[in-house]
C-alpha positions as CSV (number, residue, x, y, z in Angstrom):
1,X,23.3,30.3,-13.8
2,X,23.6,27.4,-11.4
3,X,20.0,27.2,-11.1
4,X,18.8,26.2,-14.6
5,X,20.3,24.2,-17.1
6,X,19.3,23.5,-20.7
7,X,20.1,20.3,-22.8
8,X,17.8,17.2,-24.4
9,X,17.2,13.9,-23.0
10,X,18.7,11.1,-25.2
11,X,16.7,9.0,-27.0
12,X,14.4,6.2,-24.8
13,X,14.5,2.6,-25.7
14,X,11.4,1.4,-27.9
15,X,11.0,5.3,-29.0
16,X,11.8,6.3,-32.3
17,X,11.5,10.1,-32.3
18,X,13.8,12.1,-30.0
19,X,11.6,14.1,-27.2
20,X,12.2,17.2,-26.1
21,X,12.0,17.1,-21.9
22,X,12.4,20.0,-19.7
23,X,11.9,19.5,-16.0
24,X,10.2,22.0,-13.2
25,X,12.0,21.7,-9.8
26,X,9.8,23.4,-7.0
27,X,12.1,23.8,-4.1
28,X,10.4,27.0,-2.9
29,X,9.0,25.2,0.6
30,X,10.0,27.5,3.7
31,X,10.5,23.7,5.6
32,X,9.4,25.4,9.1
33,X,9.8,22.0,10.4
34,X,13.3,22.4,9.6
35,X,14.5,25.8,10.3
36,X,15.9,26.7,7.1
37,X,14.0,26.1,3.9
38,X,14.1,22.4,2.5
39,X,15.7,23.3,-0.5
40,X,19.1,24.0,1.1
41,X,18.7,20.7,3.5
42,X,21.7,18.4,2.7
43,X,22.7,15.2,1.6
44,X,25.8,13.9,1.7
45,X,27.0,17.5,1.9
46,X,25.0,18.5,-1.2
47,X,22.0,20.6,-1.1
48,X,18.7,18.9,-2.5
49,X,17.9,21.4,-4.9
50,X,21.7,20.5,-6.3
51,X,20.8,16.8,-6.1
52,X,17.5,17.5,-8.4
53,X,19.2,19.5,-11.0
54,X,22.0,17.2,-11.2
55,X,19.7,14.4,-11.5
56,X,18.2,16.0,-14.5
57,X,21.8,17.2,-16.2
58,X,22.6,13.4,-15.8
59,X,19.7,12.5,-18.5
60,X,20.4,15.7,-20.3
61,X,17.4,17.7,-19.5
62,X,16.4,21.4,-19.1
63,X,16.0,22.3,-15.8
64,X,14.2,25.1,-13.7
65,X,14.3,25.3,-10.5
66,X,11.7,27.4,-8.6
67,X,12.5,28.5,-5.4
68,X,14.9,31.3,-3.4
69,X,18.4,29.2,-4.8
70,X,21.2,30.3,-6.9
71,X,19.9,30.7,-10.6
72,X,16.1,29.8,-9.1
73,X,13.5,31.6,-10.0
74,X,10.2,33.0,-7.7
75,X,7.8,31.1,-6.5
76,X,4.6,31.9,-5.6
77,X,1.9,31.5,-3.1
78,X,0.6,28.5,-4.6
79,X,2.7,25.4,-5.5
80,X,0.6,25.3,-8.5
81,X,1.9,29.0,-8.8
82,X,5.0,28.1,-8.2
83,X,5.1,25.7,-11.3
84,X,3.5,28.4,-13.3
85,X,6.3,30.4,-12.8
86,X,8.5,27.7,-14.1
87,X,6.7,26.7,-16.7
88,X,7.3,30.6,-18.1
89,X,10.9,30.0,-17.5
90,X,11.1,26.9,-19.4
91,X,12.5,26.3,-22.8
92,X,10.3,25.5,-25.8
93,X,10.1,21.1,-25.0
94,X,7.3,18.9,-26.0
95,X,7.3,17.3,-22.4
96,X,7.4,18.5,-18.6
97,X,8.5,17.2,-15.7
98,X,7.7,18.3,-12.1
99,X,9.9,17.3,-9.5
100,X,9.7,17.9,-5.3
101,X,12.8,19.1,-4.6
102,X,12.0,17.3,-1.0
103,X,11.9,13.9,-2.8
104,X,15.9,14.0,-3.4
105,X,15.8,9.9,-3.8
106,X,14.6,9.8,-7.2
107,X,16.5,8.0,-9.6
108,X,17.3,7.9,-13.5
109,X,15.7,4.9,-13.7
110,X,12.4,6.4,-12.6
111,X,12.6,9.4,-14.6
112,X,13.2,7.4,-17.8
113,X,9.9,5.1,-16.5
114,X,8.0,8.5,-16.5
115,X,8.8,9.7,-19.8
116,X,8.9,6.0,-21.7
117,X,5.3,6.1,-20.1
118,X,4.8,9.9,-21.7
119,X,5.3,9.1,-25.1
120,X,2.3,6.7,-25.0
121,X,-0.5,8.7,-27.5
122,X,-3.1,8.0,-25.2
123,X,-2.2,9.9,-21.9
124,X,-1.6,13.5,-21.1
125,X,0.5,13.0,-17.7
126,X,1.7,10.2,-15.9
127,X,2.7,10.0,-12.3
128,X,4.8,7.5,-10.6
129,X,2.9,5.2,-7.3
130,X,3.9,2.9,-5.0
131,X,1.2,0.5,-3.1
132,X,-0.4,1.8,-0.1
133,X,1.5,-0.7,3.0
134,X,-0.7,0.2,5.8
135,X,-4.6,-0.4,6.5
136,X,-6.8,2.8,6.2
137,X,-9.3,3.8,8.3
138,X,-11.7,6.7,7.5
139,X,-12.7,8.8,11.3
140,X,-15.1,11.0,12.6
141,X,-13.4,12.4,15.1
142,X,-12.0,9.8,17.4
143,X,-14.1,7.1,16.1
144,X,-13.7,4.8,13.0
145,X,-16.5,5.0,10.4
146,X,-15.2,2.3,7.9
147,X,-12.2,-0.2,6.9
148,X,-11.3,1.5,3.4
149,X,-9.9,-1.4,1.0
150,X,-6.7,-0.5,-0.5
151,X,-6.7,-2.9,-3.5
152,X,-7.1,-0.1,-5.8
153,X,-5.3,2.9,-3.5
154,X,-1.9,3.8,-4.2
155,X,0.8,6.8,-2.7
156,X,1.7,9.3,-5.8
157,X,5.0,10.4,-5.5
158,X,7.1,12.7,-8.1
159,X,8.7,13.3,-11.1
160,X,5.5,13.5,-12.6
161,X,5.3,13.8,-16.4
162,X,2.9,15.8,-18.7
163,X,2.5,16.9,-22.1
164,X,3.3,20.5,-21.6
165,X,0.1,21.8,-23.5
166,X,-1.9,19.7,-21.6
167,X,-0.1,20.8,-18.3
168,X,-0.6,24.7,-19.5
169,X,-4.3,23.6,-20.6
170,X,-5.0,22.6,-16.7
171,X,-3.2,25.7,-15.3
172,X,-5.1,27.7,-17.4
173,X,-8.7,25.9,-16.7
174,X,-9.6,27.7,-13.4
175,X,-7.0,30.0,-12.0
176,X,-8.9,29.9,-8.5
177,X,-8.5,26.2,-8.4
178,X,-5.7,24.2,-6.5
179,X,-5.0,20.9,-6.4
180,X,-1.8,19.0,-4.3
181,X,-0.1,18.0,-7.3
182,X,0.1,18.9,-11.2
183,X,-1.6,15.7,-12.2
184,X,-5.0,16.7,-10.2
185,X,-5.1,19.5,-12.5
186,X,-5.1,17.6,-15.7
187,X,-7.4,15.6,-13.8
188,X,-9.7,18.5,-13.2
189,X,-9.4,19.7,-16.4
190,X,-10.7,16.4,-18.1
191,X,-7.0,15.2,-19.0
192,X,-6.1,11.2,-18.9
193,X,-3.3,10.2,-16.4
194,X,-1.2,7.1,-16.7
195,X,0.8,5.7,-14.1
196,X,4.2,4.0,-13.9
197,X,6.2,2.0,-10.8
198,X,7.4,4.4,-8.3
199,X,10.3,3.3,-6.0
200,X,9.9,3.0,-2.3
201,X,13.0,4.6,-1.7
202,X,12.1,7.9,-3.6
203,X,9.5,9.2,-0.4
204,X,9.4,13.1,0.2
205,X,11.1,14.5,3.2
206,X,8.7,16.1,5.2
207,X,9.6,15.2,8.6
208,X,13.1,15.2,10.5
209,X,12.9,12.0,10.6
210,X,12.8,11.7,7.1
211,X,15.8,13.6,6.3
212,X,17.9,10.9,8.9
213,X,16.0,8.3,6.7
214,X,17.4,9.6,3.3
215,X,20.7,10.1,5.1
216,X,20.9,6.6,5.7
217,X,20.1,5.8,1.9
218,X,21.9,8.4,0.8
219,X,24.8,6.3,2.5
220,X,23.9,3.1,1.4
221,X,23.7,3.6,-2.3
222,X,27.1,5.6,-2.5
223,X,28.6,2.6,-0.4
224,X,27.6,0.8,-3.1
């Protein structure tokens, strides 16, 4: 089915055993900004929830992708539900990654950042971050209440990376609770989360904008 695809990812420099990586794509956002869901927004002529999976059959991993595409399966109401729901389709792996399918900018070179990262013994998940560029201001209402210093403030972006019992541990803490991404979970549930250098380039479409943004890379990188 065009919408999951098993293999292994090769071996990672510095890494003597051979993981076993399977990767949850959740392309199930109705994208109301857009008109049409996000996952069939294009690139180049290529849907994103194409560009995801074929970013993951280019480093040989298993992928699901969760969302109303050919091969996808359900989501739910939840993301978190969402990635439940592709966790149960996954394969038997030792690791997990969960992708946007609205961050269509991600590289190999990221992915393999997150899962050298992964195979560390002393994390459960590991997300990738980028620093925050702009000064932050907490309000009340139209006022400002404080400067907030960004030294230790970062933007999280995805593939994140878990240990897959640690990821099914979290999901299966508090059903009730949500979080916006997988690694608050873990967090939640008392799990340690690493980090690794995110790319600028890799930010989430969420916006129109946006899209004519990752055109323009899009454009750019094939040019090169």
């Amino acid at each position: 089915s065009e919408g999951r695809t098993t293999g292994r990812v090769s071996p990672m420099p510095g890494v003597d055993a051979k993981p076993t990586v399977g990767a949850v794509v959740v392309a199930a956002g109705r994208g109301e900004r857009f008109g049409t869901p996000k996952a069939s927004l294009e690139l180049g002529g290529t849907p994103l929830w194409r560009i995801a999976r074929d970013l993951m059959d280019s480093l040989g991993i298993e992928s699901v992708i969760v969302g109303d595409v050919p091969g996808g399966v359900p989501g739910g109401p939840r993301r978190r539900d969402s990635v439940a729901n592709g966790l149960a389709a996954l394969g038997d792996v030792e690791f997990v990654l969960v992708h946007d399918v609205a961050r269509p900018l991600a590289d190999t070179h990221l992915v393999k950042r997150v899962i050298e990262r992964l195979t560390d013994r002393d994390i459960d998940a590991v997300i990738p971050v980028v620093p925050v560029p702009d000064t932050v201001k907490r309000i009340d209402g139209d006022r400002v209440v404080e400067t907030v210093d960004r030294a230790d403030l970062v933007l999280v972006q995805t593939p994140q990376g878990f240990r897959r019992t640690a990821l099914v541990r979290a999901h299966a803490a508090d059903p009730d609770l949500d979080a916006t991404d997988d690694a608050g979970l873990v967090e939640l549930a008392g799990g340690r989360v690493g980090t690794v250098e995110g790319d600028p380039d890799n930010f989430k479409i969420t916006w129109p904008d946006d899209l004519t943004r990752a055109q323009l890379v899009w454009r750019r990188r094939n040019d090169d």
